[in-house]
N, C-alpha and C positions, 0 to 999 in steps of 0.2 A: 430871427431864431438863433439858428447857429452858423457860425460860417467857418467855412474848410479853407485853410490856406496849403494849395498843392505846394509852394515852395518850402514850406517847415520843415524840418528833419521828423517831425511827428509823423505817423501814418496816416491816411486822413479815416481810416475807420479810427481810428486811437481819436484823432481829434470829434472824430463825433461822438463816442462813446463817452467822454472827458465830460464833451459839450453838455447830452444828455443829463452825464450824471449830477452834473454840478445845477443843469434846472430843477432837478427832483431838491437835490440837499437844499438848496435855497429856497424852494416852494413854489418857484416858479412852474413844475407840472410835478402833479400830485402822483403818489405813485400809483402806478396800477389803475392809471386813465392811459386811453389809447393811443398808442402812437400813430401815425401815418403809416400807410404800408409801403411794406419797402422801394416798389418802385415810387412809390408818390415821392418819399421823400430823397429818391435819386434822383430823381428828375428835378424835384425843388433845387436840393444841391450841387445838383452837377456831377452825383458820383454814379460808380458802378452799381449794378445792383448788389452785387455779393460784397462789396465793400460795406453798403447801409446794411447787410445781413448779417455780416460778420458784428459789428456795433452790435447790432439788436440781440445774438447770439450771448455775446460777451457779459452783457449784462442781465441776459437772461441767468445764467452761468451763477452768478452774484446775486442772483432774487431781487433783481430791479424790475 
């Protein structure tokens, strides 16, 4: 799916958020199907949870 590289200068909610956005514009998830819940997908990734909430904020923010 996606993967978070903690060495980046990126942030890794930035990088999920990026990650995200770029499977919707390429159709790889439709928009407005479900994501994981947050800690699901902490836990997938290895982030925090308010880091995967912040993403999910952000593009909420943007009507993703």
């Amino acid at each position: 799916m996606i993967t978070i590289d903690p060495s980046a200068a990126t942030p890794p909610f930035e990088q999920l958020r990026a990650g995200l956005l770029a499977q919707v514009s390429n159709g790889l998830l439709a928009r407005g199907s479900r994501l994981p819940t947050v800690r699901a997908l902490a836990d997938e990734l290895g982030l925090a949870p308010n880091t995967v909430a912040r993403a999910y904020r952000e593009l909420e923010a943007v009507g993703i």
